[in-house]
N, C-alpha and C positions, 0 to 999 in steps of 0.2 A: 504493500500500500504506500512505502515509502518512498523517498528520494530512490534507495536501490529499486524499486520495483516500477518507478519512471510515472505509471499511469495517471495518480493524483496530481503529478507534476502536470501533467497534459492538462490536467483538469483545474489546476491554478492558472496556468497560463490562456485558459481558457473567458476561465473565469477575472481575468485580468480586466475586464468591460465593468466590474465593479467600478464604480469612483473611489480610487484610493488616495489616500491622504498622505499629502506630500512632503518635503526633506521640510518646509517653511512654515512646520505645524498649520497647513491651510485642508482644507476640503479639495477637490479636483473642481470639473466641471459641476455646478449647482443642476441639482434636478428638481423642480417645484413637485411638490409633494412626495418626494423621498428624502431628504435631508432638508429643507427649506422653503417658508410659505414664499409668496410674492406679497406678504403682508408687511411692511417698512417698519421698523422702530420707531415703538409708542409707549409713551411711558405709562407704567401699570401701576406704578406708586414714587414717592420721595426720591427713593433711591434712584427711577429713572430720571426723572426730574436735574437732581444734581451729576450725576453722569454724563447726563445729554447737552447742560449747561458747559460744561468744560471740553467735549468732543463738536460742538458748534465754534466756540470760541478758536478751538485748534483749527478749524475746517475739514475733520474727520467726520465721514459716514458711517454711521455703524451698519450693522449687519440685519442681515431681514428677518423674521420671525422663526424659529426653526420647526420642522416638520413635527406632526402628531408622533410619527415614528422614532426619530428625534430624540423627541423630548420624555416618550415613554422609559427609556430605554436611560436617557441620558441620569433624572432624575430618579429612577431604582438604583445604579450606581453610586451617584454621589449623597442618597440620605440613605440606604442600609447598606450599599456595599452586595447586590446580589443582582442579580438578570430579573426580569418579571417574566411569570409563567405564561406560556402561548395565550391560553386562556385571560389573565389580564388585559393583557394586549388586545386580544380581539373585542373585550370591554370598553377598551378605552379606545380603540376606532369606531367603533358602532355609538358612542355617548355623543347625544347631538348638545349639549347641556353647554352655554357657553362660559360656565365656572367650571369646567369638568378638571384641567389642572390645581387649577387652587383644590378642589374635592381630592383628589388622587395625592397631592403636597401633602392636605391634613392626616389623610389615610397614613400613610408612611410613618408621617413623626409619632403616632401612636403602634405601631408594629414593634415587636418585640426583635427582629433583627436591627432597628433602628439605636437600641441600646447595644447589641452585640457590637454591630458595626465602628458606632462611638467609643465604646472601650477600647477597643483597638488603636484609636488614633489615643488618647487619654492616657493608655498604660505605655505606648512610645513615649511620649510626654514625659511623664513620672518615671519614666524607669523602670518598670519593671518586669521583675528578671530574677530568676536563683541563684545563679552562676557568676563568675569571677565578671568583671570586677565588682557588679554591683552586691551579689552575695544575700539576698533577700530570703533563699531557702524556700523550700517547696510549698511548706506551711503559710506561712503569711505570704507568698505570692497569693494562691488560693485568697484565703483572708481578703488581700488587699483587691484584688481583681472585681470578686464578689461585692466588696464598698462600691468601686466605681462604678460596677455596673447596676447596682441598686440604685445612685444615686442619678445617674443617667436616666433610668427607664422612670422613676419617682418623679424626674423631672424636676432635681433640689435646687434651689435658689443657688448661682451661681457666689453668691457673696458668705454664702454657707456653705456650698462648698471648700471655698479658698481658706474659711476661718475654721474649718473643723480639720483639715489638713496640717494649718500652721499651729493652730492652740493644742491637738489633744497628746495627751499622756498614758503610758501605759503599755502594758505588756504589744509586741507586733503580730500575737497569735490572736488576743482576742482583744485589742483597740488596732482594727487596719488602718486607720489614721496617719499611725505614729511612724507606717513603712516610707511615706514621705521621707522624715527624715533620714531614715535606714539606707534609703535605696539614692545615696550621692556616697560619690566617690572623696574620701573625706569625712572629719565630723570636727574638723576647725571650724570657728563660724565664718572664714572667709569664704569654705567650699560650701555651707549652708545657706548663706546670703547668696553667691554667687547661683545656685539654684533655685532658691527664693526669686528674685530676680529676672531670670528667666523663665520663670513657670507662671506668674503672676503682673509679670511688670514689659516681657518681652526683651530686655537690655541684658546688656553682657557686662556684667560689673568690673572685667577685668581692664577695658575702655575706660572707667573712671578715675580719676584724679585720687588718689591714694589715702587723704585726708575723707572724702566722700566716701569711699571704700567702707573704709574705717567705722565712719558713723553709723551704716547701716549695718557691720556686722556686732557690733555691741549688744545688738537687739538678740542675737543667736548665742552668745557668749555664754550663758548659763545653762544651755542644751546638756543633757547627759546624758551615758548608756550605761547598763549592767545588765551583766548577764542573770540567768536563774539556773535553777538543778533541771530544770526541763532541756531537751536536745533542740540548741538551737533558738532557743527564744530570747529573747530580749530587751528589755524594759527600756521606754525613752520617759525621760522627767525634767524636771528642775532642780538642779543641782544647790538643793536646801543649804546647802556648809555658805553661798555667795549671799552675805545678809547686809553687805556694803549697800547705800544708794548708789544703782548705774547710770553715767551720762549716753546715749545717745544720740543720734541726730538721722532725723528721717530723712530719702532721698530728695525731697525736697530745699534742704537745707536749715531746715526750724529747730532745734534744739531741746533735747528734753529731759528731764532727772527722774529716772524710774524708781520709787522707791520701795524699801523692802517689805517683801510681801508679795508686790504684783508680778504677774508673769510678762516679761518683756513682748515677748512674742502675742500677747495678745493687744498690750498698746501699740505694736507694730500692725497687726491684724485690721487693728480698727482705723487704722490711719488708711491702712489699704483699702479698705472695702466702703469709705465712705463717698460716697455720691459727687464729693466733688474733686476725687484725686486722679491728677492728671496721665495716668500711668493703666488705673487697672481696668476698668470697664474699654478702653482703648484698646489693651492689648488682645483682651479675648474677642472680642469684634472683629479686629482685624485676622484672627488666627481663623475665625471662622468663615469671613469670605475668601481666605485664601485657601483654608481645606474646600470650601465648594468653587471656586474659582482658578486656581492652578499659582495663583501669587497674590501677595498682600495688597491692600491699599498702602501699608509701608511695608517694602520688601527689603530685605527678607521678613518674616511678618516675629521671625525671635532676633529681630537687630533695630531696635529703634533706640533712633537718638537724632539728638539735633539737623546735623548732615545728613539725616537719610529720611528725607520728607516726602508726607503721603502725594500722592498724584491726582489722589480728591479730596483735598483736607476738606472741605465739608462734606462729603458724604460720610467719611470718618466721623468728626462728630456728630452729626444725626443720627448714626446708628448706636456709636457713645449714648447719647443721649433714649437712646428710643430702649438699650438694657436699662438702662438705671429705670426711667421711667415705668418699664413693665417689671419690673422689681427682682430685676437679674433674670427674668426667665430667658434661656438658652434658642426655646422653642420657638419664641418668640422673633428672633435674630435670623433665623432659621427660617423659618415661615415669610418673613420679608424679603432674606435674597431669593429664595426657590421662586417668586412670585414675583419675578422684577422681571422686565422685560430686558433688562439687563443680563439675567443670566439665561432667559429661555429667547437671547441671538444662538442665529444661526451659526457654526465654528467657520464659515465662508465668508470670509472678509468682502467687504465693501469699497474698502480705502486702501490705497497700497503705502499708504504711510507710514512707517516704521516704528510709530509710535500706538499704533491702533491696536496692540496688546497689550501694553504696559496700559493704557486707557483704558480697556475694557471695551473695547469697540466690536468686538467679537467673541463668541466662546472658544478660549482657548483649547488645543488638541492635547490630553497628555495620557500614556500609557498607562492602564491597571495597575494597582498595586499587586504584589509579589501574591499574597492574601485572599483579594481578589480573583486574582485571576486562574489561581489554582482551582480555588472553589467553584470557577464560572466552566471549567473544563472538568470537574464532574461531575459538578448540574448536569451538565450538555450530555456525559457518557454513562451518568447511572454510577459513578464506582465513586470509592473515599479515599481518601489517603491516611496513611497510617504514622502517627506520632507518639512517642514516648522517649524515656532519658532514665538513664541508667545511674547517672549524677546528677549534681549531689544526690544523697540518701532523705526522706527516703524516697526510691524506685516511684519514677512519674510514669504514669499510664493515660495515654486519651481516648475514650472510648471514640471510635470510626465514627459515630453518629456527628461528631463535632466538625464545624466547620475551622477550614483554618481560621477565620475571623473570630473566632471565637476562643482560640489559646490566648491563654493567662500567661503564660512564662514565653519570653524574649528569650529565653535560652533554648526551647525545644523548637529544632529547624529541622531544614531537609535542603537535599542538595537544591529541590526547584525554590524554596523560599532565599535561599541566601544568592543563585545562581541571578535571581529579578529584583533583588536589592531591597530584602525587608531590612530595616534598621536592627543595629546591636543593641539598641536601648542602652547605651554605656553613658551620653550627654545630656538627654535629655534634647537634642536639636534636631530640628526640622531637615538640615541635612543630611542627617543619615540615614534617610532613605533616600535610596537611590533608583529613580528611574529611569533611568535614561538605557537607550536599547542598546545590548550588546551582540556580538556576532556568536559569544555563545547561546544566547538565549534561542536566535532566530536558528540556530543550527540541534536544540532543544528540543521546539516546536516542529524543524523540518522533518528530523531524524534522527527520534529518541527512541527506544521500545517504552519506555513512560506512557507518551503519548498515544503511542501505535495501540500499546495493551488497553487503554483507556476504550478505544475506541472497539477495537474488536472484540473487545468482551462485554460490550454494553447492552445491558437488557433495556435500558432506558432507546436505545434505538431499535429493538426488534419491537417496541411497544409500536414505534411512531413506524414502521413499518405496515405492522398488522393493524393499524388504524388507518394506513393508507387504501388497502386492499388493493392492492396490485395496480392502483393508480398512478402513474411516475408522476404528475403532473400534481396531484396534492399530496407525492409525500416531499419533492421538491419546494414548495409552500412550505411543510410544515417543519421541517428541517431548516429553512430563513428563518420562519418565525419563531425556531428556537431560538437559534445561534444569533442573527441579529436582530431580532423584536421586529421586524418588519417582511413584508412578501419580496420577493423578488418580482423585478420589474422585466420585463417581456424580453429583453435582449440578456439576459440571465436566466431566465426562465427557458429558452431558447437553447444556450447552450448548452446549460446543463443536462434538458432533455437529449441533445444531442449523445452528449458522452454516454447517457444510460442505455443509448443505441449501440455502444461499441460493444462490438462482437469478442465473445471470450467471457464477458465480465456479467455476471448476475448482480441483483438487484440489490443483494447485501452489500456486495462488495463496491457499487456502484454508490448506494449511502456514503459507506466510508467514507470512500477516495471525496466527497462531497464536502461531508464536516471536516476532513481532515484539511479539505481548501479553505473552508469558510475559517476557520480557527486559524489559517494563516494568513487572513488576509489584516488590514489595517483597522480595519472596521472592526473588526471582532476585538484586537489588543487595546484598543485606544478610548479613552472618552471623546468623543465629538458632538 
């Protein structure tokens, strides 16, 4: 079926009348109603509004409304991290209802892969991880994983979340809180502030002026650890013996004398999470239209500082301003990019201006995550992958049921997760993951038995076979509408039938060689 056996090759090159997405993160040739309406950019809310104020002013066109097909497909990816079932799809093209996105947005943020999905980006974030260097242990990873995703799916006041992170105490097996401070490399408060910091604030404290430094780590200075008689646990507190008044100074600059008794970290807490500090509701705003947008309104969206200015500082604060106002909800932030006419553009540029992504003037192109895309390949084939870790102790097992999206521990990989650049979870940065395409990956997907076995042993395609009943023409349809949430359009539809003519080759084998084109094409690996 492979590259050695030539035939699927015939059948990708075949299938080459796809519009594939090209070296300039662009779409090819636009087709109105397969990737793109003939409908022009209109703004749907605020957010379009200030976006469209700044791309007029440039003399940038943005991009035109993108397809129902599009947009099914586009927005199941970036709010749970998963394909939508045939069936969805064919929901959501039959829905004549003109809120039917907005309807299918709210659906999502309520699904329970919409938590799974989010803890994934969350425990990058945080760190977490068993294994060297962060060293968290199997125990409280579990523990800790379980908080974030409770507090995700609860849907917790984001200002509660940051303050039960930075204030709580106590054992890492039963306060997950406390793995916060566990899981940084360090337990100086330079490396505690320094993660504080970027977890909460976006800046990289190591940029700072050393006396600045300084002030903010004062607040961490009385952190402690001890161990217990239990394997592996470990108590975080306040180190009682420091009954000194402490000086401080918030990143602000203001000055303050902490006196004994109070927990520093919680008058740093409250300095953070109050409604008018210029650092925190900023930085999660931006961290979240850059997970659903492909980069920040400040980019990198964990390096703000002076010299690195938004590219819509008022859209930035309005959306500042629109968490604080909806009282930290997350969903809320959430619910107004998915619904901006800003991000449901076409990824087919308008302007050939160079500036027309860093704008937002289109939906940017960018490759599945590692995560992702494992799990979209065996959706597609019916089979699971198999993870577990042998270290540390004790012995981690995951039941096949689990999606990759859904492991707790940054240390249990596999050759395909680390091969497509899931992060080591060791910083805590946005860079380390890595997507960018490598010649091993495409050599992976050409010409792996991985892939090969996925596909020939999938009871998930002998289903969509015998639902065809010996029709090439709708199992063709439905094999699109697996792999890319949409039908194929007549000059695909065409060839494909073609190749199921080729003499030698039965209908099973002629599936194959089909998914196994469509999973290498651009369309399939990429968000557009």
């Amino acid at each position: 079926m492979l590259i050695k056996g030539g035939r699927a090759v015939v059948l990708l090159q075949m299938l080459a009348i796809c519009t594939p997405l090209c070296a300039q993160n662009r779409m090819g040739e636009a087709r109105f109603g397969q990737f793109e309406t003939n409908v022009k950019y209109a703004p749907a809310n605020d957010i379009d509004a200030l976006v469209m104020r700044t791309l007029h002013e440039q003399g940038i066109e943005p991009a035109n409304r993108c397809s129902d097909a599009v947009f099914i497909r586009r927005v199941y990816l970036d709010a749970i991290g998963s394909l939508p079932e045939p069936q969805e799809v064919r929901r959501f093209f039959e829905d004549r209802r003109p809120n039917k996105r907005a309807a299918l947005i709210d659906a999502l943020l309520e699904r329970d892969e919409f938590a799974d999905y989010w803890s994934l980006k969350w425990c990058d974030l945080l760190r977490v991880k068993a294994e060297f260097p962060i060293n968290l242990w199997p125990n409280a990873v579990q523990a800790y994983h379980r908080w974030i995703h409770d507090a995700i799916r609860q849907n917790m006041p984001y200002d509660q979340f940051a303050r039960e992170l930075l204030t709580s105490s106590g054992s890492n097996f039963r306060v997950p809180q406390v793995n916060f401070y566990r899981a940084i490399q360090g337990r100086e408060p330079s490396a505690i502030a320094g993660a504080v910091g970027l977890t909460f604030m976006g800046v990289r404290l190591e940029n700072w002026p050393q006396e600045r430094r300084s002030g903010m780590e004062a607040f961490f200075s009385r952190v402690a650890y001890k161990q217990t008689a239990e394997w592996k646990e470990e108590i975080v507190y306040l180190n009682p013996a420091a009954t000194e008044p402490l000086r401080a100074a918030f990143p602000d600059g203001v000055a303050v004398e902490i006196q004994s008794g109070q927990d520093p970290r919680t008058v740093f807490a409250d300095w953070l999470i109050a409604p008018e500090n210029p650092w925190f509701a900023r930085n999660i705003v931006n961290r979240i239209w850059a997970w659903l947008l492909g980069r920040g309104i400040i980019h990198e969206p964990d390096d703000i500082r002076p010299d690195n200015p938004a590219v819509h500082p008022e859209l930035l604060a309005f959306l500042e301003k629109e968490l604080v106002r909806a009282n930290y909800d997350l969903r809320h932030i959430y619910r107004l990019i998915l619904n901006s006419g800003t991000y449901q553009q076409s990824s087919i540029p308008r302007s050939g201006d160079p500036r027309a992504e860093v704008l937002f003037a289109y939906y940017p192109v960018r490759r599945l995550e590692a995560e992702v895309l494992i799990d979209a390949l065996c959706w597609i084939s019916g089979t699971r992958e198999s993870y577990s870790s042998a270290i540390p102790e004790p012995f981690t097992f995951i039941p096949e049921e689990h999606r990759s999206i859904e492991l707790a521990d940054g240390s249990i990989t596999s050759q395909f997760l680390e091969m497509f650049g899931r992060p080591a979870r060791d910083t805590g940065l946005e860079s380390e993951r890595n997507n960018q395409p490598t010649d091993a990956q495409r050599l992976h997907l050409l010409n792996s038995s991985h892939v090969q076995d996925k596909i020939e042993r999938s009871a998930r395609l002998n289903g969509l076979i015998r639902a065809a009943k010996g029709n090439r023409r709708t199992l063709i349809n439905i094999v699109y509408l697996n792999i890319l949430s949409r039908y194929p359009t007549q000059a695909e539809l065409a060839a494909a039938e073609e190749y199921f003519r080729t003499k030698g080759i039965n209908l099973r084998q002629a599936t194959n060689d089909l998914v196994w084109a469509l999973i290498n094409t651009k369309e399939f690996l990429y968000r557009h």
